[in-house]
C-alpha positions in Angstrom: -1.6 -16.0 2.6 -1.9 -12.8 0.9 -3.3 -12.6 -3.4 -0.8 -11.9 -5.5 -2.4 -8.2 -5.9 -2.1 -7.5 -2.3 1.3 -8.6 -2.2 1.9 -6.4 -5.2 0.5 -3.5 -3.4 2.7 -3.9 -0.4 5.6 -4.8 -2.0 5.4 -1.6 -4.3 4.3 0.4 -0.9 7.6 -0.8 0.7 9.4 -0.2 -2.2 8.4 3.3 -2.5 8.5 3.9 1.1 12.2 3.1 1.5 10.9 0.4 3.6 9.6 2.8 6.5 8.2 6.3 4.6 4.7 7.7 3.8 3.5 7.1 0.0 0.9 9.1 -1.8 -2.2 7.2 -3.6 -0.7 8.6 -6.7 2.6 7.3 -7.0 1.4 4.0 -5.9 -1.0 4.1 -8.5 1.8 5.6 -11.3 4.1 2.6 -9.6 1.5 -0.2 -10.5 0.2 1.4 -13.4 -3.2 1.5 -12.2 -5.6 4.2 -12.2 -5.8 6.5 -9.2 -9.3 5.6 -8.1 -8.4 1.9 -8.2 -4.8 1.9 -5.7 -7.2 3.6 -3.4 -9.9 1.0 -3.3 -7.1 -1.1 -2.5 -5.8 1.1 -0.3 -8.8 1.3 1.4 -9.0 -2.8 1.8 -5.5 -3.2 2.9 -6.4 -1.0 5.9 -9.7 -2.6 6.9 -6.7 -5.7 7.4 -4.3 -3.6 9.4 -2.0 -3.6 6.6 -2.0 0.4 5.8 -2.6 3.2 7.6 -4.9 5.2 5.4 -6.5 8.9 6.1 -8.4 10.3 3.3 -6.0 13.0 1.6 -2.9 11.8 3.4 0.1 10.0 2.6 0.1 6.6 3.1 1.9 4.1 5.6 2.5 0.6 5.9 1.8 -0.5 9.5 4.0 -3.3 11.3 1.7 -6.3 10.0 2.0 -4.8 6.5 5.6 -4.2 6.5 5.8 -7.8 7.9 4.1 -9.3 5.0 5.7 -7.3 2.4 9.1 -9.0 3.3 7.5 -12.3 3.2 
């Protein structure tokens, strides 16, 4: 069972994604209003779970596990 952060994060991901779509760090973080920096240390965690697909400097993209747990 996911935090209620994390499920925040993906839900807002998904959200922003149109349920399938790539996402910049900064609308995530202007989404959630968090700082920048911050969405991508979460960011950054949600992909060492297989929830994101993250590249430094690219947009980001919920994988199937993360799209999975967003609809939960």
């Amino acid at each position: 069972m996911a935090s209620p952060t994390v499920e925040n994060y993906l839900k807002a991901l998904f959200a922003l994604s149109d349920g399938g779509g790539k996402v910049s760090v900064s609308d995530l973080s202007k989404s959630l209003g968090v700082s920048a920096p911050t969405a991508n240390s979460m960011v950054r965690k949600l992909s060492d779970r297989g929830l994101v697909d993250y590249q430094k400097y690219k947009p980001l993209e919920l994988t199937r596990e993360g799209r999975k747990e967003a609809a939960l």
